[in-house]
C-alpha positions as CSV (number, residue, x, y, z in Angstrom):
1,X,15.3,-3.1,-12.8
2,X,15.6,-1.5,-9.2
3,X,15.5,-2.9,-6.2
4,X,13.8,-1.2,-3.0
5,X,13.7,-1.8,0.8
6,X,10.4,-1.5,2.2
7,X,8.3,-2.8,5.2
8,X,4.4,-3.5,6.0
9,X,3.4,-0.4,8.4
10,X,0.5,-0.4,10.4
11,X,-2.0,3.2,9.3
12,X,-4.6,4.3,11.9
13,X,-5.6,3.0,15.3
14,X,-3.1,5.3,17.4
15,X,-3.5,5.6,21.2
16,X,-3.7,9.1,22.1
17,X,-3.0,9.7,25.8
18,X,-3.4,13.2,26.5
19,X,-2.9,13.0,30.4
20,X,-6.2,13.8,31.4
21,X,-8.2,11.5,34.0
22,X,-11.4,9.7,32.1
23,X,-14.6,11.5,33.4
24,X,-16.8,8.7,35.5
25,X,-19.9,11.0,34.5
26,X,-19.4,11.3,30.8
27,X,-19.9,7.7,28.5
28,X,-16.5,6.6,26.7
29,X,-16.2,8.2,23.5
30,X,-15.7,5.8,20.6
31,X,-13.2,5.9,18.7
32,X,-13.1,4.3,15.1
33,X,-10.0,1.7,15.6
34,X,-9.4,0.8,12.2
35,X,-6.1,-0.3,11.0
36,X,-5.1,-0.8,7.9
37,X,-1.4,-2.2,7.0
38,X,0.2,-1.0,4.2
39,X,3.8,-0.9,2.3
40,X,5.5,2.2,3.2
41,X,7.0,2.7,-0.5
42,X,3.4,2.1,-1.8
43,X,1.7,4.7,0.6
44,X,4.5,7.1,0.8
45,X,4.4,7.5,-3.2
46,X,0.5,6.8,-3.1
47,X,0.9,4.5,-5.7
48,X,-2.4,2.6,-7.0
49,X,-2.9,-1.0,-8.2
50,X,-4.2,-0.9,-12.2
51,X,-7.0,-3.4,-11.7
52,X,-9.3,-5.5,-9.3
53,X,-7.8,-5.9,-5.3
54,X,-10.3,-8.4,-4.8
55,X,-9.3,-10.9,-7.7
56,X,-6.2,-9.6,-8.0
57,X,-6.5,-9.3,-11.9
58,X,-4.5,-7.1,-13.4
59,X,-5.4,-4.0,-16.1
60,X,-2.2,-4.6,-18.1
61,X,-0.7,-7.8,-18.5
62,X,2.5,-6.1,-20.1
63,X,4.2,-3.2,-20.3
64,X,3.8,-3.1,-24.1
65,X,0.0,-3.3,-23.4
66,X,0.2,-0.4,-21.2
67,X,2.1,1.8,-23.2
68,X,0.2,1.1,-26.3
69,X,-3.2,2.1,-24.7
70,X,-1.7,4.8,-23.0
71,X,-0.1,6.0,-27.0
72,X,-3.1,5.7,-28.3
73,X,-5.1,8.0,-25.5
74,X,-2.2,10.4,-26.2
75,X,-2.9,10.4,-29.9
76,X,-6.5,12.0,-29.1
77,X,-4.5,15.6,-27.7
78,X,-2.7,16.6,-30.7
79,X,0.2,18.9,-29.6
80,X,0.1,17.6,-26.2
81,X,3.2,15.0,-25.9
82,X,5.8,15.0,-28.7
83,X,5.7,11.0,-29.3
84,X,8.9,11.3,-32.6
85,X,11.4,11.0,-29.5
């Protein structure tokens, strides 16, 4: 079992100021300000959640339930993974 430090990090909606005086003449331009917060571990390995966000159900219940599916798709590509270890 490990044991990581991580924090919630806010992605898009950066301010850039680049110095230069807004034109009066021109309309504003818009900018899509969407922000999204996200775990820094989670984003920086761009790890993905094995299921439904919105329900929050999961694909696997276990671990053995993963790694028997996952055996038995490896089972289709003989010669692919050596599975005797």
């Amino acid at each position: 079992m490990y044991e990581v430090d991580c924090k919630k990090v806010t992605l898009g909606a950066e301010n850039f100021d680049i110095g230069a005086n807004p034109s009066a003449e021109e309309a504003e331009e818009g900018v899509d300000d969407s922000s999204k917060q996200v775990i820094d571990v989670v984003n920086g390995f761009r790890l993905n959640f094995l299921g439904d966000e919105a329900s929050g159900s999961r694909a696997f219940n276990t671990k053995k339930e993963y790694m028997s599916q996952l055996k038995s798709m490896l089972i289709v590509w003989p010669g692919f993974v050596n599975l005797s270890r």
